[in-house]
N, CA, C and O of each residue as an XYZ file, in Angstrom:
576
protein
N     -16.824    120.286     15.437
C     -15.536    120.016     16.035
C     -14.679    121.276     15.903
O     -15.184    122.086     15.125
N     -13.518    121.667     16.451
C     -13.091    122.847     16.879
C     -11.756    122.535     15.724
O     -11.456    121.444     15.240
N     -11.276    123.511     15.549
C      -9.885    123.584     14.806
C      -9.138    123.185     15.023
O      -8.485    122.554     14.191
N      -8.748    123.324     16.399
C      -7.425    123.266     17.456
C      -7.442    121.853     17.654
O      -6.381    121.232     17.713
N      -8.862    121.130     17.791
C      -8.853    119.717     18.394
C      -8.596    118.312     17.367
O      -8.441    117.112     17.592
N      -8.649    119.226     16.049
C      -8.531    117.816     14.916
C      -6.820    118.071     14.282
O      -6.272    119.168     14.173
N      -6.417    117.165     14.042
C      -5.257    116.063     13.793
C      -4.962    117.030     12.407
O      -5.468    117.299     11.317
N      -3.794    117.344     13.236
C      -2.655    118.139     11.940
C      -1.779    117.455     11.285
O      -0.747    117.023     11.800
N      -2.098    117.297     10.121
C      -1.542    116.277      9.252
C      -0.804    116.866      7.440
O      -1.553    117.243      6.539
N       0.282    116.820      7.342
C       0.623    117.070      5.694
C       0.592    115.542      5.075
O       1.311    114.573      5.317
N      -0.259    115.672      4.394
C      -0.108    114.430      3.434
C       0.505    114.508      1.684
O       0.386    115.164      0.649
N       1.382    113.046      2.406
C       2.756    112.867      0.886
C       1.425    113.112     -0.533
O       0.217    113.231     -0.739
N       2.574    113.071     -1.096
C       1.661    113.108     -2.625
C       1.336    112.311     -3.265
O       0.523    112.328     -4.189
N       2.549    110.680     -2.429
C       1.656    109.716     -2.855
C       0.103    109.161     -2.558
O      -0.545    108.461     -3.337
N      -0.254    109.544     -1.506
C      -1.638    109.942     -0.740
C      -3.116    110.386     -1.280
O      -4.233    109.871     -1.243
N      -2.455    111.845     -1.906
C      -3.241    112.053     -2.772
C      -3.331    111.622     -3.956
O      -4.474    111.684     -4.407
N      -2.396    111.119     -4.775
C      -2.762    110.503     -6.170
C      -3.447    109.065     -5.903
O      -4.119    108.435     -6.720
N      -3.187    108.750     -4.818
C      -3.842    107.590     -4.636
C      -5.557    107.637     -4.043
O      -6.492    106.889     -4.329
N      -5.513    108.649     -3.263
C      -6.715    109.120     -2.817
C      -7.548    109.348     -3.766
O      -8.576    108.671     -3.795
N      -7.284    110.476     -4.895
C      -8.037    111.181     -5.969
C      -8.149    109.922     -7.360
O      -8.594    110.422     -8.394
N      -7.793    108.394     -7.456
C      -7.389    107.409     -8.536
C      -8.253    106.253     -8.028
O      -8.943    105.583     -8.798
N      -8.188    106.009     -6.529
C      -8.421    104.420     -6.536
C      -9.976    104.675     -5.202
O      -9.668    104.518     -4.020
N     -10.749    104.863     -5.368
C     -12.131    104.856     -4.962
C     -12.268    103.508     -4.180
O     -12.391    102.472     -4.834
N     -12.253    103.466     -2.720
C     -12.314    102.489     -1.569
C     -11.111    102.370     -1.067
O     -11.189    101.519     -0.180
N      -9.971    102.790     -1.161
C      -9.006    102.918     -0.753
C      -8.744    103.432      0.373
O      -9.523    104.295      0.777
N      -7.658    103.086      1.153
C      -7.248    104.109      2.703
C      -7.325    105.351      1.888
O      -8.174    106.230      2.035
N      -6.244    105.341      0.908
C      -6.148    106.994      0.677
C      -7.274    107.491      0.819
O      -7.630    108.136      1.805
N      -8.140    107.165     -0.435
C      -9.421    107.886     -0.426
C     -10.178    107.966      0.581
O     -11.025    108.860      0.576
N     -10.088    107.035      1.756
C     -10.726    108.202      2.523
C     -10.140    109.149      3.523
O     -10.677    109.933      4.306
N      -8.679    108.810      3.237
C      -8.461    110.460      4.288
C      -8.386    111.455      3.375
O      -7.921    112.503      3.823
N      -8.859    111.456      1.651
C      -8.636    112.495      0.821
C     -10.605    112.945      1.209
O     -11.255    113.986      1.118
N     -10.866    111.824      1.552
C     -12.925    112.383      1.666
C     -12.209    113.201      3.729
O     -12.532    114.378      3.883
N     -11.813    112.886      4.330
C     -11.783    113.038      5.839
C     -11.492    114.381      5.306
O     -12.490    115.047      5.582
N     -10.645    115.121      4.687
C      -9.574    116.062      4.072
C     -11.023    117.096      4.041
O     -11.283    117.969      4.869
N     -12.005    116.639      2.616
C     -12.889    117.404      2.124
C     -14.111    117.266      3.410
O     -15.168    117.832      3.130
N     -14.066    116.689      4.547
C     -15.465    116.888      5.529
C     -14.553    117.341      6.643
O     -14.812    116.707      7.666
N     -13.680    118.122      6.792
C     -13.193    118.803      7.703
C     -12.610    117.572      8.843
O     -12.103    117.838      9.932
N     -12.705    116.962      8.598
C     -11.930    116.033     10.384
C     -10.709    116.273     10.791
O     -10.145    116.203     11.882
N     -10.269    116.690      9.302
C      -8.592    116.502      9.780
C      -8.051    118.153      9.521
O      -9.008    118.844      9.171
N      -7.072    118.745      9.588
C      -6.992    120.174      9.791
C      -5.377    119.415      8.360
O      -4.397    118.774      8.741
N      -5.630    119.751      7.084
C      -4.512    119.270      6.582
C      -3.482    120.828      6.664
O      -3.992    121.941      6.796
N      -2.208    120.618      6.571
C      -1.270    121.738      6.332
C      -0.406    121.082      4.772
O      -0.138    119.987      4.278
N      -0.200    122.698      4.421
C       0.674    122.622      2.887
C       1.107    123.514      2.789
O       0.656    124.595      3.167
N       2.400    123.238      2.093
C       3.294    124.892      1.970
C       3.100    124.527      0.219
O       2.793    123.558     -0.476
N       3.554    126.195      0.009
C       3.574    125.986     -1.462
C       4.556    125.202     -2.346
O       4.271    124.816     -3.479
N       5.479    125.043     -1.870
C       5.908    123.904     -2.425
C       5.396    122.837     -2.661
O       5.280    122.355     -3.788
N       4.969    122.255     -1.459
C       4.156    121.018     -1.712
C       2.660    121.063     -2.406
O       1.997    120.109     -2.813
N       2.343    122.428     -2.415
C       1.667    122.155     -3.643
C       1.382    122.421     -5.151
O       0.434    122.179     -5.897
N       2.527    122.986     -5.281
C       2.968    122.560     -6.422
C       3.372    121.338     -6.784
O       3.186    120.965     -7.942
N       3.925    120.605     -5.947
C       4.273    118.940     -6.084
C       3.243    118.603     -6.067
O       3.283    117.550     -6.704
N       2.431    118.734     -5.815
C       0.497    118.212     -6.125
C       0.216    117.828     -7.430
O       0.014    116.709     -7.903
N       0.242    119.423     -8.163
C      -0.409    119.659     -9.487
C       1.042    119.295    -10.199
O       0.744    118.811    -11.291
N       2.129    119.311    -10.091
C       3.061    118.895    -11.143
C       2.814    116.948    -11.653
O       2.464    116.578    -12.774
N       3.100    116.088    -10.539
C       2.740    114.933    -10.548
C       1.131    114.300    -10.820
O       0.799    113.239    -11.349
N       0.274    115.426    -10.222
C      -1.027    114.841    -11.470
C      -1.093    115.235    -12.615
O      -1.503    114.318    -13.327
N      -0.901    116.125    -13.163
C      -1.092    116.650    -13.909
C       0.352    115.304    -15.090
O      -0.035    114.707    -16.094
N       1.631    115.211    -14.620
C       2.281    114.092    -15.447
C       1.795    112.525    -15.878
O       1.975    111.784    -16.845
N       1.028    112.461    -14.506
C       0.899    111.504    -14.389
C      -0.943    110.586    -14.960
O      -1.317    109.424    -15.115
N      -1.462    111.722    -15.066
C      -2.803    111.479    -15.226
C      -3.465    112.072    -16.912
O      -2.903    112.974    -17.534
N      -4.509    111.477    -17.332
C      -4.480    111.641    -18.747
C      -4.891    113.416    -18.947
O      -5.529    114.071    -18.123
N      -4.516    113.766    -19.829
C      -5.380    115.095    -19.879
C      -6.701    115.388    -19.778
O      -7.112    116.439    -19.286
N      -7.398    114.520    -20.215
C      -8.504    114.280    -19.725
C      -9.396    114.132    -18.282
O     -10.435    114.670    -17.902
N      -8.323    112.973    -17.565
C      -8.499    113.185    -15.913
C      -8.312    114.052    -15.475
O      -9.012    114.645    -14.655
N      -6.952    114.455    -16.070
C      -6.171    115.702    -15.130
C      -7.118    116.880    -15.102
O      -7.192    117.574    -14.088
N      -8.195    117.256    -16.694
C      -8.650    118.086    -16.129
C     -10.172    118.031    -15.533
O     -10.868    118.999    -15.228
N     -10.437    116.927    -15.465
C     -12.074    116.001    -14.512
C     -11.074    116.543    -12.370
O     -11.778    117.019    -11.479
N      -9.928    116.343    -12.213
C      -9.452    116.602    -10.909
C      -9.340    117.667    -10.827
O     -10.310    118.099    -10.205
N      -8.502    118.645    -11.180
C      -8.271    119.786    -11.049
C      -9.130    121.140    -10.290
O      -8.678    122.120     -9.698
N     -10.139    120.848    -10.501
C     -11.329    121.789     -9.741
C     -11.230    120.718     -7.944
O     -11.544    121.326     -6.920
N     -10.879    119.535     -7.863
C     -10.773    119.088     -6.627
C      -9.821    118.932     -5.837
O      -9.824    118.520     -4.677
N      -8.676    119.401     -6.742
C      -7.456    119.422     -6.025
C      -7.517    120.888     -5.508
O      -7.016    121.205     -4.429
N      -8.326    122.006     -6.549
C      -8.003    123.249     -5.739
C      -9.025    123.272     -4.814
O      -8.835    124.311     -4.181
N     -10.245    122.580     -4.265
C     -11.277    122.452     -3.187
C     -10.123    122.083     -2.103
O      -9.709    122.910     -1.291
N      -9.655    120.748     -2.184
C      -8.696    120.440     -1.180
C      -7.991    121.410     -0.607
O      -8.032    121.797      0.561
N      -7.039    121.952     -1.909
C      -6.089    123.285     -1.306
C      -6.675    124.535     -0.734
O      -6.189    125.389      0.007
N      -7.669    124.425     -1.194
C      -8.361    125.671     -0.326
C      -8.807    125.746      0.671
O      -9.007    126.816      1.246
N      -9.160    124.253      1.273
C      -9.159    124.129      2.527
C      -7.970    123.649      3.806
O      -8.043    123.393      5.007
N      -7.025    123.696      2.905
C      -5.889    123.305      3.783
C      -5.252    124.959      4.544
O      -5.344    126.148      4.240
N      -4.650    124.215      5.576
C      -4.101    125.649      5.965
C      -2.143    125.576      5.607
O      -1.286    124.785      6.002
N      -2.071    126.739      4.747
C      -0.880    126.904      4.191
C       0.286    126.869      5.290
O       0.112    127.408      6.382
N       1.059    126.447      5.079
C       2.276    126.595      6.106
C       3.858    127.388      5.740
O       4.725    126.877      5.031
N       3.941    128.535      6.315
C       5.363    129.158      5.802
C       6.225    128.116      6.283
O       6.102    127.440      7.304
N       7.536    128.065      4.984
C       8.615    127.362      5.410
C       9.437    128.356      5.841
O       9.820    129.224      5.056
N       9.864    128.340      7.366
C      10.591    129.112      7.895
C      12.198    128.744      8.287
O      13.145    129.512      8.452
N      12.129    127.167      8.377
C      13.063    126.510      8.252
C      13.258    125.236      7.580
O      12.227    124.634      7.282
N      14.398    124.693      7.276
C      14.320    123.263      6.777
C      15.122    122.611      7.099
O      16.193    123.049      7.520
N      14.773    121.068      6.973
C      15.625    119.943      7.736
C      16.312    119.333      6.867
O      16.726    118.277      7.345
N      16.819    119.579      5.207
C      17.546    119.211      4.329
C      18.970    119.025      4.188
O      19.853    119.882      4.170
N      19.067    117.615      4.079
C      18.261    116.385      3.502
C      18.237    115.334      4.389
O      19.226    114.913      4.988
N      16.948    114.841      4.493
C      16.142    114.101      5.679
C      15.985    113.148      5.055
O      16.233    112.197      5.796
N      15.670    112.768      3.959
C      14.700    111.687      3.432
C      15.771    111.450      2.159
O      16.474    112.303      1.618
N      15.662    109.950      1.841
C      16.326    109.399      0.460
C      15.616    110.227     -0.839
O      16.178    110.298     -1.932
N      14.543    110.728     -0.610
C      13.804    111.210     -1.705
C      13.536    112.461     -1.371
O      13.030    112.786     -0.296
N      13.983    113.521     -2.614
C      14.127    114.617     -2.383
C      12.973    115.848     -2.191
O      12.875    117.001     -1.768
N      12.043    114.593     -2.908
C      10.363    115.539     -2.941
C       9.919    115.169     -1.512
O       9.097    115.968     -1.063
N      10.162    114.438     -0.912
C       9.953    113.749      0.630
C      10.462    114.962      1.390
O       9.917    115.366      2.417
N      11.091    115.292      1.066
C      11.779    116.490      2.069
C      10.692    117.674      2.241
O      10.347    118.182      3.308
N      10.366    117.903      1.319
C       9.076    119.057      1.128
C       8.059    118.744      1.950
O       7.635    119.683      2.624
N       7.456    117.512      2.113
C       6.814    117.099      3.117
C       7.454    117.182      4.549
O       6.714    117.664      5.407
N       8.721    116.788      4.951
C       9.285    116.702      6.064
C       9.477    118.346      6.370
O       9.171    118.599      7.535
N       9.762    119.121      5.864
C       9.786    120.090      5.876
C       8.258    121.228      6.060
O       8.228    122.378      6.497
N       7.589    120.720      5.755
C       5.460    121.321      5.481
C       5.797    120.837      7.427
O       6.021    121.570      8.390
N       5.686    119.325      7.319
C       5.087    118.839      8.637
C       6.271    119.418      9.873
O       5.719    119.576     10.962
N       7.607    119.712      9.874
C       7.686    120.288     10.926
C       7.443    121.636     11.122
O       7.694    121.878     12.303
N       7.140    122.462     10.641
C       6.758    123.746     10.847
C       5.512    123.885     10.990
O       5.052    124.913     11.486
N       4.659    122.760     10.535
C       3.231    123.085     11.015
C       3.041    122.482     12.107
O       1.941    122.752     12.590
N       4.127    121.234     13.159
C       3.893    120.773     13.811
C       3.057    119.863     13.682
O       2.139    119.682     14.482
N       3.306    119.032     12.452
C       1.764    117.641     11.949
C       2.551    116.539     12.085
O       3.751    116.700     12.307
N       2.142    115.572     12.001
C       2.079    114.253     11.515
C       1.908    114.081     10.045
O       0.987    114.678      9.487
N       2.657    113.373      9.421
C       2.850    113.028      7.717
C       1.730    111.467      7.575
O       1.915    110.445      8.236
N       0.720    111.645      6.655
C       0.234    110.490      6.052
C       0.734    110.226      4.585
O       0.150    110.887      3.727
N       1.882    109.227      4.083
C       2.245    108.264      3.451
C       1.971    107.196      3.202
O       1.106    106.694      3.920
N       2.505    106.430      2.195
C       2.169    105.539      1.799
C       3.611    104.310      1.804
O       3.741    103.087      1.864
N       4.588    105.647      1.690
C       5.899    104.956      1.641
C       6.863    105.422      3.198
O       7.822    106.170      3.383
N       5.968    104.482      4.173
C       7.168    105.015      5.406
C       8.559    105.004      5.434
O       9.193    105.801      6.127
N       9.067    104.178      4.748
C      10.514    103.577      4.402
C      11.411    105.341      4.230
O      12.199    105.597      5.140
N      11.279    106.175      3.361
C      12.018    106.874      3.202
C      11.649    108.215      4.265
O      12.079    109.364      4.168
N      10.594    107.585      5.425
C      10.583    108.776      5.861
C      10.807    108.542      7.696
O      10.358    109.179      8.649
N      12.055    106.864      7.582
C      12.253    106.331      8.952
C      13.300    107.916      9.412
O      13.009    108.676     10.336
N      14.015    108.009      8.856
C      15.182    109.216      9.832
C      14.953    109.948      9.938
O      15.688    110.673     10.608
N      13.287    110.671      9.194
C      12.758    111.713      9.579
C      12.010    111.503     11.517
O      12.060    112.067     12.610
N      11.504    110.525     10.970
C      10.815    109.946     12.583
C      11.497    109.888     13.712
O      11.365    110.310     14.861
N      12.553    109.020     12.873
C      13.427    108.705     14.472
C      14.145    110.025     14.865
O      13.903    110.482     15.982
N      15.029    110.693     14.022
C      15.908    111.700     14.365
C      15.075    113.332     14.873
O      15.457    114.117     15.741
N      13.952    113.423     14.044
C      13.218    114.684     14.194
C      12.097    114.215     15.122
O      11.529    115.172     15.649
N      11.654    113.115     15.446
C      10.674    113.021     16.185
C       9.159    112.932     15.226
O       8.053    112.543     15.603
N       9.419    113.246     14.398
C       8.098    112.958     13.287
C       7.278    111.852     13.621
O       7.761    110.786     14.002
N       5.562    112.131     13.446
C       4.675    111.057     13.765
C       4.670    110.923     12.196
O       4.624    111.785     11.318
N       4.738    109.403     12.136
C       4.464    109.195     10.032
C       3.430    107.914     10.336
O       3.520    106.863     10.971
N       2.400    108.573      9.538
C       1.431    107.210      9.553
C       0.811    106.743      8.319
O       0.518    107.478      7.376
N       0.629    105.502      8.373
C       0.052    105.149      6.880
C      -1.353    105.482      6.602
O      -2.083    105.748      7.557
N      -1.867    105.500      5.268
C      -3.583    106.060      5.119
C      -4.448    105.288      5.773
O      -5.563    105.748      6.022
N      -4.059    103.812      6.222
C      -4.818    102.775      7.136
C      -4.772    103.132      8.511
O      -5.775    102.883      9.180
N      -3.690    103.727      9.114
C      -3.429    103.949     10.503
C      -4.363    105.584     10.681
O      -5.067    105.797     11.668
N      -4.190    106.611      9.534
C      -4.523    107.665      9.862
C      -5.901    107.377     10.073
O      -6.373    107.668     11.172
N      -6.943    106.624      8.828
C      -8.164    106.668      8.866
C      -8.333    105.935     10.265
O      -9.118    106.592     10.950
N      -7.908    104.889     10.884
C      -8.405    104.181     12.119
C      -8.033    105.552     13.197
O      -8.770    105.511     14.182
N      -7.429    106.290     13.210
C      -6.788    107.525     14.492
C      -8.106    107.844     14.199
O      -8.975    107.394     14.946
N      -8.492    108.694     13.036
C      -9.864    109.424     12.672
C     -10.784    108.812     13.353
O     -11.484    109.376     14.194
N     -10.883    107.258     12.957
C     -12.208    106.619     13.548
C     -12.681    106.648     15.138
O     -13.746    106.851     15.721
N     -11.132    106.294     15.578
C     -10.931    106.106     17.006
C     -11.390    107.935     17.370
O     -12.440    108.035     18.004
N     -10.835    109.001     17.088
C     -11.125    110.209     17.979
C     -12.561    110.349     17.533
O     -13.087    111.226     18.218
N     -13.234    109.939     16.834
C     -14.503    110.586     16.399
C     -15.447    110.157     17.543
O     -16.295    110.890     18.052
N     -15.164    108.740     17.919
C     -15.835    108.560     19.259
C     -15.952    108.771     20.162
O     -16.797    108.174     20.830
């Protein structure tokens, strides 16, 4: 499949902690779609640092360091995005913004978990926000 033709997407961070934790999950598999190329993910450095700050709090030291070699596989295959501009403050949640901010400059679509804080990004900026159930069925649907 070509670069240009797969689905530009920044995904929240709730996404990935959920992706990289709960095995059969939506997340997890747009965090497996992520690692078999389908989807073209974008990340600025901000957001990934919001990656490794929240697993790394949130996960035992032990996990944290069983993930860590897969969070930087992920990031290494994502394509980085300069923040050249920003839409602050968009979102009730301020780490949300970092995302709203990744996805309009890369021109993506946001996969979340929590659409709620990211309605005035959608409506006002035009943002596509989809949940890890909606993204994986888009995936399913273009693969055919």
């Amino acid at each position: 499949m070509f670069a240009s033709s797969l689905l530009r997407i920044v995904i929240d961070t709730n996404v990935v902690f959920e992706g990289l934790t709960k095995q059969g999950s939506a997340a997890g598999f747009v965090i497996d779609a992520w690692l078999a190329g389908l989807i073209q993910v974008h990340i600025s450095n901000a957001l990934a640092y919001e990656y490794e700050d929240v697993l790394s709090r949130k996960l035992s030291e032990v996990r944290w360091q069983e993930l860590q070699p897969v969070l930087a596989l992920l990031l290494s295959q994502s394509q980085f995005t300069t923040i050249y501009y920003s839409w602050r403050p968009t979102s009730p949640d301020a780490g949300d913004d970092l995302v709203i901010d990744c996805a309009m400059n890369a021109n993506a679509a946001i996969a979340t978990s929590n659409i709620r804080d990211f309605r005035k990004a959608r409506d006002s900026l035009g943002l596509q926000v989809l949940t890890p159930t909606q993204l994986v069925t888009q995936i399913a649907l273009e693969g055919n």
